[in-house]
N, C-alpha and C positions, 0 to 999 in steps of 0.2 A: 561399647565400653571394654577396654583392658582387661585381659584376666589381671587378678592382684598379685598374681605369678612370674610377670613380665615387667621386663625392666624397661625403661621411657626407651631405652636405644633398640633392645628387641623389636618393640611395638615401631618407633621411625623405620627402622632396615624394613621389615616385613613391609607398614603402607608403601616405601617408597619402590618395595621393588614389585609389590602387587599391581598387574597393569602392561602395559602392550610396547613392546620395541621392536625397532624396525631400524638396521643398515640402509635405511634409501637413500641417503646423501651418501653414504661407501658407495653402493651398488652403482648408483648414477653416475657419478661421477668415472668410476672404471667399470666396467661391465666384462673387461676380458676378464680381469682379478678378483671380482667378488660379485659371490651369489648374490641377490636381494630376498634376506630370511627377515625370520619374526620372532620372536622369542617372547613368550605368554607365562605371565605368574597369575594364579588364582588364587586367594585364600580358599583352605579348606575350612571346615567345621571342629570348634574347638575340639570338640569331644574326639576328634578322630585319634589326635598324641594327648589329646588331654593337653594341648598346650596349644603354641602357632606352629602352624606347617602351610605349605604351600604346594599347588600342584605347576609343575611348568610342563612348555610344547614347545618344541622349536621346529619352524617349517619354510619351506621355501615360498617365497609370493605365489609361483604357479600352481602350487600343490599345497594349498592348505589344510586339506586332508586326509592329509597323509603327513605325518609328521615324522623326521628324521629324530628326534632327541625326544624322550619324554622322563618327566621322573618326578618323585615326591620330596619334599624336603622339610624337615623338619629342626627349629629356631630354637637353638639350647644356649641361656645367657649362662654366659662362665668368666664372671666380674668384667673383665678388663678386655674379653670379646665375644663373639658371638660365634658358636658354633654350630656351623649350618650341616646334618644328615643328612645324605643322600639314599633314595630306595629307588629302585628299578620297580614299572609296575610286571607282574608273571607274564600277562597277557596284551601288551602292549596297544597293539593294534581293535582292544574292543574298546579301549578308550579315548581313541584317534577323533580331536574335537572337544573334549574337555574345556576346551579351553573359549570357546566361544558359543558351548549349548552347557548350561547346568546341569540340565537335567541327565545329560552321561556323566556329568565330574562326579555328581552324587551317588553314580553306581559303584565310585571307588571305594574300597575300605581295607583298613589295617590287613588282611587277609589276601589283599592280590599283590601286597607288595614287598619287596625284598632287600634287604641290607645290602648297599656299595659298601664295604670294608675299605677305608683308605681313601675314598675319595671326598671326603667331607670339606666342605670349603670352612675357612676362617678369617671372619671377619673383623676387624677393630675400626671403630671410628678415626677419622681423621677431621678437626673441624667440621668443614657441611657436606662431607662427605665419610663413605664406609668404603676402604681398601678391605679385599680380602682376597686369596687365592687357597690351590689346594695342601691340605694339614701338610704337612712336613713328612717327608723317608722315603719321595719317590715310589711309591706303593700303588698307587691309580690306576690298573690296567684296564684298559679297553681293544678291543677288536677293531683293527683298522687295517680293511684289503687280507684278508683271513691271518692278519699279524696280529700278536699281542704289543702292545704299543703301551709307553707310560704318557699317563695323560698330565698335563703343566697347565694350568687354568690362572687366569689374574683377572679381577672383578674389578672395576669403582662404581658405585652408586650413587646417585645424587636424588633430589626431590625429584628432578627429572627425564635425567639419563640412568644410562644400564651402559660403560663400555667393557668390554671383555676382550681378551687375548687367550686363545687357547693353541697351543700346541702338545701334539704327540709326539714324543720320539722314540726311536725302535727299530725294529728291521729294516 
């Protein structure tokens, strides 16, 4: 059941992007041009934001545990869109697998994790689908090849797809 907190497009975005994606038809298809990754959303436990949040893992096929991306996000309805926070977890690597054993997601809580300032995605429905990329002012930095790099991220979501575009630009 719904927190009574949560608006019907909250609750759709979250179920739709809780669940398993996978580039295999990218991957396959070119193998010189693209890895073949996975990208994992869990629901967490309402009580963690008091609200909806999500844990994600992004990994490559070979190495699924070992995860290159991980982080927590947290589903803020703000009327006319959905503002998705981003938290880095402190300790990354003790939660390597969340994503397909519960019993490590549940060791996470409010306390190992850290505010991304600025890279909050935002979402607005679009008929049967949710556009959304990262908040506005070029502010996302991340570490790429020991450069600080801005990061440019674009979402669509559907009941059954996850596609995404991301690029860095920077040094």
């Amino acid at each position: 059941m719904p927190p009574s907190d949560s608006t019907p497009d909250l609750i759709t975005l979250a179920r739709w992007m809780a669940g398993d994606f996978s580039n295999y038809q990218q991957a396959f298809e070119n193998p010189k041009d693209y890895a073949h990754i996975h990208i994992f959303f869990r629901p967490l436990s309402y009580e963690f934001f008091s609200g909806v949040g999500l844990y994600s893992e992004q990994v490559y096929d070979y190495d699924l545990w070992l995860p290159y991306r991980q982080g927590i996000h947290r589903l803020v309805d703000q009327g006319d869109r959905i503002y998705i926070e981003n938290y880095a977890l402190k300790n990354a690597l003790l939660y390597a697998g969340s994503a397909r054993d519960p019993n490590i997601l549940k060791t996470i809580t409010p306390d190992c994790i850290e505010r991304r300032y600025h890279c909050s995605m935002v979402f607005k429905r679009n008929g049967d689908r949710f556009e959304g990329s990262v908040e506005p002012g070029n502010r996302c930095f991340i570490e790429k090849n020991g450069c600080q790099t801005y990061l440019d991220s674009s979402v669509e979501v559907t009941e059954t797809t996850w596609v995404s575009l991301d690029r860095a630009d920077g040094c």
